[in-house]
C-alpha positions in Angstrom: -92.3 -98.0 10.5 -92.2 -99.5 14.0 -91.8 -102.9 12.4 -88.2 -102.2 11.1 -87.1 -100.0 14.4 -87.7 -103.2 16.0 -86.0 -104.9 13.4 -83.0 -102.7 13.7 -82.7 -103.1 17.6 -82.7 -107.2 17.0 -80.1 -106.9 14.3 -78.2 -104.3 16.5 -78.3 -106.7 19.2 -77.7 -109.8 17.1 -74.5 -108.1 15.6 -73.4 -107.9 19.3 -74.0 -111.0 20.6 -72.3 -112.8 16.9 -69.4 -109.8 17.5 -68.7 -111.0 21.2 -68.5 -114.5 20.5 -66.4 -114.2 17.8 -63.8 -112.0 19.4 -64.1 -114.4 22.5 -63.7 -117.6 20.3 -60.6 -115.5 18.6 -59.1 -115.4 22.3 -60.0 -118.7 23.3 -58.5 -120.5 20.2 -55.6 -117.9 20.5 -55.1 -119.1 24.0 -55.5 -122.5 23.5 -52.6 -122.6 21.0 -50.2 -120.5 22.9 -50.7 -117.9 19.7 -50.5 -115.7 22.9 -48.2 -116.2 25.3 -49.1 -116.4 29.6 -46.4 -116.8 32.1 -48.0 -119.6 33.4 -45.3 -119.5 37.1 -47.3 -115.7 37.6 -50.0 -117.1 39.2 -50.3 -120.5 40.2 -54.3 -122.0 40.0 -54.7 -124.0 42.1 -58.2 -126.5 43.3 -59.1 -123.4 45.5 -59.2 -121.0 42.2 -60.5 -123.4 40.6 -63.6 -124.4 42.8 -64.1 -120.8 42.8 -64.5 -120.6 39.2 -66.8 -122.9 38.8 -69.5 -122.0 41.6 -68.9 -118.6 40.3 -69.8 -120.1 36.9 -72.4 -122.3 38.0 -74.3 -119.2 39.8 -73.5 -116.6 36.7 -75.4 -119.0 33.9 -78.7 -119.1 35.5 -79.0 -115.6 37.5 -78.3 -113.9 33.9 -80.8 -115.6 31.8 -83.3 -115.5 34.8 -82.2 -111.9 36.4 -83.4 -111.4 31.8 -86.3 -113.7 31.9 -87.7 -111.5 35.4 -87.0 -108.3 34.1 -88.5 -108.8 31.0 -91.4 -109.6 32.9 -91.4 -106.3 35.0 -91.8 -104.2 31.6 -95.4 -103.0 31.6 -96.9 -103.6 29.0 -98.2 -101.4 26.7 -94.9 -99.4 26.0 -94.0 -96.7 23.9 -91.8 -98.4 21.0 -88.9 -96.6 21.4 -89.0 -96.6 25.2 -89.6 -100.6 24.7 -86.7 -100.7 22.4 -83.9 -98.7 25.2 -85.4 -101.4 27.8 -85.0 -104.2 25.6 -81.5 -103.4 24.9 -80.3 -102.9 28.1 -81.7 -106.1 29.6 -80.2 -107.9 26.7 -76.8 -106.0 27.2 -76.4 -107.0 30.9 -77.1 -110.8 30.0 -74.8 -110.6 26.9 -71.9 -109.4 29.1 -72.1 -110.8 32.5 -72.0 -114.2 30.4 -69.1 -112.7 28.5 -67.4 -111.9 31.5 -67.4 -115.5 33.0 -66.3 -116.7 30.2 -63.5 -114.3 29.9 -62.8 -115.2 32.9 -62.1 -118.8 32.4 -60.3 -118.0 29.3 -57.7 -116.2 31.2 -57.2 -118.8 33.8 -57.1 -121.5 31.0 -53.7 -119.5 29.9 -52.3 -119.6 32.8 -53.3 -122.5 34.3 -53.4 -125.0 31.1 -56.7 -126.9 33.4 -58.7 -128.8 30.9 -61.7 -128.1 32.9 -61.5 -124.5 31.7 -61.7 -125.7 28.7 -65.1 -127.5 29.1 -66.4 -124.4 31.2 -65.6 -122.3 27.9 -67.2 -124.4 25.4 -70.6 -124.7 28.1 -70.7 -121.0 28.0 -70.7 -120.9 24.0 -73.3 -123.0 24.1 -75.2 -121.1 26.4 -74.5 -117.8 24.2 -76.8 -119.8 21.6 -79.4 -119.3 24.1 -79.4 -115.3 24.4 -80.2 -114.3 21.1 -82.5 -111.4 20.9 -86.4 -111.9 19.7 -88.3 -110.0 17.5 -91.1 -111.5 19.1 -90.3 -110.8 22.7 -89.6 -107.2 21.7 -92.8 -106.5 19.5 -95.0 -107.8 23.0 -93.4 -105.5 24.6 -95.2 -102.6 22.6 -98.9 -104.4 21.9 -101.6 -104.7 24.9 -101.4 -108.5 26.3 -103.5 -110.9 24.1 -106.9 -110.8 24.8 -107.5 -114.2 24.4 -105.5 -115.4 27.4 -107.8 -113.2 29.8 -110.6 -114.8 28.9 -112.5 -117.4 31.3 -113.1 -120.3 29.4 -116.6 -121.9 29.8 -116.7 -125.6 31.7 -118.4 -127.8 28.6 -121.1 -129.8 29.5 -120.2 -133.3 30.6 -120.9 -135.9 27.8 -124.2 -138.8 28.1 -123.0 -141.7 28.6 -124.5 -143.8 25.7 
């Protein structure tokens, strides 16, 4: 039975991730083709903005998947499943949408501004959605003791005669 709770939090999370990207693609595309319309004289975006955007981008991409990669490290280990499950989820959420949020972010400047580089920033940060998809895996170890085999000392072999 714990087997397809766990399975149920992956494809819960997996729906979410697949749902955000899709909905954020939608905008981009929709954006990209003037299907909606920005006054693009509202706000002017200019190289300050822009530089902005980009160290904001270029600090957002790895402080998510680490600030993930840290915290899923934190989680002691043995957990209760559904306890597992709730931390799991809410680790995977935060990634999920501070990614999301960069990358609305440069969608929205791309409408008004029409910069190609927001362009490039966009399709980076789909690529880097590819790399947050939740892990069966990740979450089952988060339930079972640590292996036992990696706390073992391993025995120096004796050196070989030479013949």
């Amino acid at each position: 039975m714990k087997g397809t709770a766990d399975e149920c939090i992956i494809l819960h999370l997996n729906r979410h991730l697949f749902g955000n990207m899709i909905s954020l693609a939608l905008l981009f595309f929709l954006v990209l083709f003037r299907g909606i319309p920005f006054p693009e004289n509202i706000l002017s975006v200019g190289v300050t903005m822009e530089q902005y955007a980009i160290m904001i981008t270029i600090i957002a991409i790895p402080a998510a998947l680490k600030l993930f990669a840290v915290q899923l490290k934190k989680i002691p280990r043995p957990m209760e499943a559904v306890e597992a499950g709730k931390k799991y989820k809410k680790i995977s959420y935060l990634r999920l949408y501070t990614l999301s949020a960069v990358t609305l972010m440069h969608i929205v400047l791309l409408g008004f501004s029409r910069n190609s580089n927001f362009i490039w920033f966009t399709i980076v940060l789909f690529i880097i959605f590819l790399f947050c998809r939740p892990s069966l895996v990740e979450l089952t170890s988060l339930s079972e003791l640590p292996d036992s085999r990696q706390q073992q000392i391993i025995e120096p072999q004796e050196p070989l005669e030479d013949e």
